[in-house]
C-alpha positions in Angstrom: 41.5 148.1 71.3 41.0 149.8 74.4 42.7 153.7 74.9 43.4 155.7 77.8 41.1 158.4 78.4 44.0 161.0 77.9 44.5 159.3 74.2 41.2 159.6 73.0 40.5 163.3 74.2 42.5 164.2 70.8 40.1 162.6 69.0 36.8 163.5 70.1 36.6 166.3 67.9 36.6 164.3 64.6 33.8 162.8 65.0 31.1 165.4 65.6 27.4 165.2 64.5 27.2 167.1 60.7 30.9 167.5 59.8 31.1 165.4 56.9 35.3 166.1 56.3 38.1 164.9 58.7 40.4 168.1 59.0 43.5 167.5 61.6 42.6 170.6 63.1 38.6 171.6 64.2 37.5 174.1 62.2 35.8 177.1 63.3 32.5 177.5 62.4 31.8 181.4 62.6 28.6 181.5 61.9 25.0 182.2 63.3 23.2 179.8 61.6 23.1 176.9 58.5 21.0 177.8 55.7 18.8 175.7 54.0 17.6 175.4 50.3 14.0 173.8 50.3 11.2 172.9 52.7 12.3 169.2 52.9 16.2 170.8 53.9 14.3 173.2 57.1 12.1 170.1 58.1 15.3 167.4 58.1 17.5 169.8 59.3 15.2 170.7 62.8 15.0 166.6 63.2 18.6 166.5 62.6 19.6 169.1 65.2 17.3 167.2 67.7 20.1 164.4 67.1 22.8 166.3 67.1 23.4 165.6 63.3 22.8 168.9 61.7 22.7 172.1 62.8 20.7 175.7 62.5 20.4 178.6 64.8 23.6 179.6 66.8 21.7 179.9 70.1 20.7 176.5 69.6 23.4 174.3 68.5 26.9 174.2 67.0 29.7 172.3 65.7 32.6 174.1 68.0 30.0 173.3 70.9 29.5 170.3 69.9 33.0 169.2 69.9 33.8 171.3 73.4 30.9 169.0 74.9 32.1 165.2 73.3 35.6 166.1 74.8 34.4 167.4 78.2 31.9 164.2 78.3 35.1 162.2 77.9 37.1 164.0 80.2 34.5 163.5 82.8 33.3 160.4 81.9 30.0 161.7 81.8 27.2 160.9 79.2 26.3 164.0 77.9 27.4 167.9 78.5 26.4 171.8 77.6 29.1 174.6 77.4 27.9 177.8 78.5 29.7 181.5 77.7 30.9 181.3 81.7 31.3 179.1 84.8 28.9 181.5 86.5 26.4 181.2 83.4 27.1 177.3 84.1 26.1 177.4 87.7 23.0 179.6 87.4 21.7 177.6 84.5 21.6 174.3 86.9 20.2 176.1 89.7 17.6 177.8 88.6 16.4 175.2 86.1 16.3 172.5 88.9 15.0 174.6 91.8 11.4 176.1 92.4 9.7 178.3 94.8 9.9 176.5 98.4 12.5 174.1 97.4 16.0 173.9 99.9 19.4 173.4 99.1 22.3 172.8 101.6 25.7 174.1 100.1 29.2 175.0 101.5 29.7 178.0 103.1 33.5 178.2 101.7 33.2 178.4 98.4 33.5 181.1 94.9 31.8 184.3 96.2 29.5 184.5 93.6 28.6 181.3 94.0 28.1 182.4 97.9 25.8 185.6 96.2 23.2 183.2 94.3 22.4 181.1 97.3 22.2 183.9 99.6 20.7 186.7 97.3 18.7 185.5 94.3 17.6 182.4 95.2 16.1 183.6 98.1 14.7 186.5 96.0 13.0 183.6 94.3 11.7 181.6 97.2 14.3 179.1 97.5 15.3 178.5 101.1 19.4 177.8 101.7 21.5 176.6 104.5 25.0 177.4 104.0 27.6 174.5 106.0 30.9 173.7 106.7 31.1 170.7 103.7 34.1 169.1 105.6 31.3 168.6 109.0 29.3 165.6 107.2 27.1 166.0 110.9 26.4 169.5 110.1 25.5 168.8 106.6 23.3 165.7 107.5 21.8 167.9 110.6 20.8 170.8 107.8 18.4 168.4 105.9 14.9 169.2 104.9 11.7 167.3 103.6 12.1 170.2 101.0 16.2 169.4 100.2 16.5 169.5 96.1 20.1 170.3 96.1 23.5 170.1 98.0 25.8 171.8 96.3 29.8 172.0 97.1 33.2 172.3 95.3 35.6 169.5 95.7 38.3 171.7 97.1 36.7 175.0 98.1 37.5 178.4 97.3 40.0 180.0 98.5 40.6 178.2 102.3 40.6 174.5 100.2 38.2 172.4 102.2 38.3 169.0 100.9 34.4 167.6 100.3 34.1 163.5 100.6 31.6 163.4 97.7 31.0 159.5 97.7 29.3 160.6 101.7 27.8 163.8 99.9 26.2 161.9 97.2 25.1 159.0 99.8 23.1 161.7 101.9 21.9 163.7 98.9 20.3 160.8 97.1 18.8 159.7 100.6 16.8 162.7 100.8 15.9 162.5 97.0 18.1 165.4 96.2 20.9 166.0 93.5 24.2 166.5 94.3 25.7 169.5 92.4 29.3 169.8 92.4 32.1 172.4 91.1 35.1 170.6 89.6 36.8 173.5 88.8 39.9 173.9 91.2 40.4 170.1 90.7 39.4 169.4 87.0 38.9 165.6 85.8 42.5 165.4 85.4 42.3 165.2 89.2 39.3 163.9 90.3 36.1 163.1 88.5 32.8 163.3 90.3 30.4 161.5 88.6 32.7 158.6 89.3 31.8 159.2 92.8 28.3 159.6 92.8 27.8 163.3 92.2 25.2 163.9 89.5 25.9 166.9 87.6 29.7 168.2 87.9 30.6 172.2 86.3 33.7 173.4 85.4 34.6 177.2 84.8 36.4 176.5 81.6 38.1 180.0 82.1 40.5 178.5 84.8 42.8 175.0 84.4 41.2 173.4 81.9 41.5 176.4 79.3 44.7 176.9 81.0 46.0 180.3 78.5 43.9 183.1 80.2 42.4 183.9 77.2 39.1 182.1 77.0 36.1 182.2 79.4 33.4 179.4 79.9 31.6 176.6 81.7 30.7 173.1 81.4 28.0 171.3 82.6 28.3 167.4 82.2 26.0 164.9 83.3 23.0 161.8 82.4 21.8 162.7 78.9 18.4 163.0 80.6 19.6 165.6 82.8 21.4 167.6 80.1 18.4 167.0 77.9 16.7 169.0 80.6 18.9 171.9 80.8 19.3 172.1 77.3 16.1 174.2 76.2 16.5 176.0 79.6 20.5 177.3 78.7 19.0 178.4 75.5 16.5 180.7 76.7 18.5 182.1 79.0 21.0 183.2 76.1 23.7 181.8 77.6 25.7 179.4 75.4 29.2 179.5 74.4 30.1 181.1 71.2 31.9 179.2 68.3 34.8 181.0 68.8 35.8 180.8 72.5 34.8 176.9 72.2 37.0 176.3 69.7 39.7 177.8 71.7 38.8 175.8 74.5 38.8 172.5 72.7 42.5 173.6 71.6 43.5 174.2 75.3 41.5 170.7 76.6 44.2 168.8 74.1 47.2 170.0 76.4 45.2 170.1 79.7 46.9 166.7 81.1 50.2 167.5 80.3 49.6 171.4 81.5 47.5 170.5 84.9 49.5 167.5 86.2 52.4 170.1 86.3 50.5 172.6 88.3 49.3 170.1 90.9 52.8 168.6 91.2 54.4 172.4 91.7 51.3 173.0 94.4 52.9 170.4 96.0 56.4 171.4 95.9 55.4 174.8 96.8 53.2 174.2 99.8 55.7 171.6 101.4 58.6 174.2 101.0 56.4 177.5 102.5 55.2 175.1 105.4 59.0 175.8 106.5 59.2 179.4 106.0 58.8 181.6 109.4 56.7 184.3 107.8 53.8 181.7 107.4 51.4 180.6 110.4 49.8 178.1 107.6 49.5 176.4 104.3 46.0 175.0 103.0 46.6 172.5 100.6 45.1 168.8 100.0 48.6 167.6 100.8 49.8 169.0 104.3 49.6 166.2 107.1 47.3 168.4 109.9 45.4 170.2 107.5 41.4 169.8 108.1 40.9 168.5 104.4 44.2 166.0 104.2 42.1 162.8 105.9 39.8 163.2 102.8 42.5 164.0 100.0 44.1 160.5 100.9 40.5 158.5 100.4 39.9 160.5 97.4 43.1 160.3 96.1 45.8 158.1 98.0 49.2 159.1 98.8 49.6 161.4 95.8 49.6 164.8 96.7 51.1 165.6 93.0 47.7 164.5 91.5 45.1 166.5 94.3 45.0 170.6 93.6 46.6 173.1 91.8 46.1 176.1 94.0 47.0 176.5 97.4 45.7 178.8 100.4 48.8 180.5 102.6 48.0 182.5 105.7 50.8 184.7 106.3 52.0 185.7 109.8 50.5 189.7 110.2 47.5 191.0 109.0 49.4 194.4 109.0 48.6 196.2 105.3 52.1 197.8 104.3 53.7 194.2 105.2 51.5 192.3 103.0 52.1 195.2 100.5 56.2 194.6 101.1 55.3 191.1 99.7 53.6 191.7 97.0 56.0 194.6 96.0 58.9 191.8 96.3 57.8 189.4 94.3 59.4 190.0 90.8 57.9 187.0 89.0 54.3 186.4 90.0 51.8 188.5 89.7 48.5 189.6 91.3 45.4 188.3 89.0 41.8 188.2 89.4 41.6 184.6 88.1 43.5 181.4 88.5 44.5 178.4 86.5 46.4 180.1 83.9 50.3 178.8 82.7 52.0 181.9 85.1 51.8 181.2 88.9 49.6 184.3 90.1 48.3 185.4 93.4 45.3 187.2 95.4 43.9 188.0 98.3 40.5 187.3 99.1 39.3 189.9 101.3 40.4 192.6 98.6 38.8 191.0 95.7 36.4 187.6 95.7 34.9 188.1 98.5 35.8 191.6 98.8 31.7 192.1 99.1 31.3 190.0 102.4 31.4 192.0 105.9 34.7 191.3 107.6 32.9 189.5 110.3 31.8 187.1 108.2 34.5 186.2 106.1 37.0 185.3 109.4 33.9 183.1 110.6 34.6 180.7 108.1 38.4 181.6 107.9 38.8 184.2 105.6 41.1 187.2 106.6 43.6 189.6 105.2 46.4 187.3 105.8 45.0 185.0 103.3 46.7 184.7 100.5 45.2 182.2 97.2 47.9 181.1 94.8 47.5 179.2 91.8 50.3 177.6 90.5 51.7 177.8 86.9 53.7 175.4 85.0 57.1 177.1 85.8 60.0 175.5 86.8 59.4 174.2 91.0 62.4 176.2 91.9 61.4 179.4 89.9 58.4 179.5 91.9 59.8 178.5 95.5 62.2 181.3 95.3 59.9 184.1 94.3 58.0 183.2 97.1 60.9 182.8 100.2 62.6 185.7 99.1 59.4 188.1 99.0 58.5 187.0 102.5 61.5 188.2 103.6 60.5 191.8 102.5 57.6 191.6 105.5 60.5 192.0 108.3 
């Protein structure tokens, strides 16, 4: 009998390599590594973990991980994946295992600013040549192409401005120029969109924002071919960076509730950027949805008419870029809050230009869109209304 993908996420977990019981609930295993009593034990237990049947060192393998991995393989409908302890850990680990000295990659100019920092700072510290681009302009993407192009890297809905990338063109050009395409899921999440399914060939998600959804866990997922992952794997390991038992137990908690939790969020984005597209106080809302906006042509192939199942964060650009009027606003609002992260259950709020990209010069940020009138919300699971309201009757405090 065939189930729906949402159906067996809950039971991924039970059937993970070397647990030999079948608790309800995924145990966590606390440990840094599993002992062994002979010779015969150490040499079946390193073929075993090889397999994914048995496990040893905690850098190298565990059963939490394990499980985080099966369920994030199924959410994505990938065949394999690796959990790291961050998004950013994520990221660099693909990066820097899959570029060398000389190699290119092409990658959106409007996107997470560390993200932004890797491709301009280290990877050019290393040798690697980047071209950052507008990803919504496929003629300036195609026009940045090198003999030397390993990567193109983009986020399906960029961070913070929400550019919407057509990743079936992206992975058309990237595999024409035998290159990979590389692409951040995490303001979307496979509840949304999955990219593999569209020709991307490795997809990351920082585990720390929707898909862990309770502010209280940080982490990223890489999910991809086995061969690819098989790839990464020794790489993530000496870097140090894998998830602890712990956090990805927590995560594999959160990833059970992540349909019902994210399919509320997008449809409250929705609600919330069609009622502030009214209000006087804003010169424009940046979401998936909005007829005119420079991404909704792509949302509709990528997703259809359903603006309840695109994003769950939404850029507004208020109507001043005067400081104690934006600081009226934030003063008003009496149930959202200001936070340094998104995808969480509580709507929150931030402003680029004083904290993600708080590093770039100002010049640079308002060439690709990015000034103090910019305002990133991501949207919780309360009540549409709730949220609306907050919102209307704070702007009002900027007159």
């Amino acid at each position: 009998m065939e189930i729906s993908r949402a159906s067996k996420l809950l039971y991924a977990d039970n059937n993970v390599g070397g647990i030999d019981t079948a608790p309800e609930s995924l145990p966590i295993y606390q440990t840094t590594a599993f002992s062994s009593r002979s010779l015969d034990e150490v040499v079946k237990r390193y073929a075993g973990v090889e397999t994914g049947d048995m496990y040893s060192y905690y850098r190298c393998s565990n059963p939490n991980r394990s499980a985080l991995a099966e369920m994030m393989s199924v959410f994505e409908n990938g065949e394999a994946s690796f959990s790291c302890s961050s998004g950013m850990g994520a990221i660099a680990a693909v990066l820097f295992t899959f570029l060398k000295s000389g190699d290119h990659v092409i990658y959106s100019n409007c996107c997470y600013g560390e993200s932004l920092d890797l491709m301009k700072g280290k990877l050019r510290d290393f040798g690697v040549e980047t071209t950052p681009v507008n990803i919504e302009d496929l003629e300036e993407v195609r026009a940045a192409a090198r003999s030397n192009t390993r990567i193109v890297y983009t986020e399906v809905v960029a961070n913070p401005l929400m550019k919407v990338a057509d990743i079936d063109a992206l992975a058309e050009f990237a595999h024409s120029l035998g290159a990979i395409l590389v692409v951040d899921n995490t303001f979307t999440s496979p509840i949304s969109i999955r990219p593999l399914e569209h020709g991307a060939d490795i997809v990351i998600n920082s585990m720390t924002k929707f898909l862990g959804g309770h502010s209280d866990a940080c982490g990223g997922v890489i999910t991809a071919s086995a061969g690819i992952i098989k790839t990464l794997d020794p790489m993530i390991q000496h870097y140090g960076t894998p998830l602890d038992p712990f956090t990805a137990w927590l995560l594999c908690r959160s990833l059970k509730t992540a349909d019902l939790r994210i399919k509320k969020q997008m449809s409250n984005a929705a609600k919330l950027a069609k009622a502030l597209m009214a209000d006087p106080h804003i010169a424009a809302v940046y979401h998936p949805s909005v007829p005119g906006f420079s991404g909704h042509e792509t949302a509709l192939k990528l997703w259809g008419d359903k603006p309840e199942e695109m994003c769950g964060m939404l850029g507004v650009m208020l109507n001043t870029e005067d400081f104690d009027k934006r600081n009226a606003f934030s003063k008003a609002l009496t149930m959202i809050n200001y936070a340094p992260t998104l995808g969480g259950l509580k709507t929150t709020y931030q402003q680029p230009v004083i904290s993600s990209h708080s590093h770039m010069p100002d010049e640079e940020r308002r060439k690709i869109g990015i000034t103090p009138a910019l305002v990133r919300v991501s949207v919780g699971i309360e009540e549409p209304e709730d949220i609306i309201n907050d919102f209307i009757n704070a702007l009002k405090a900027m007159d």
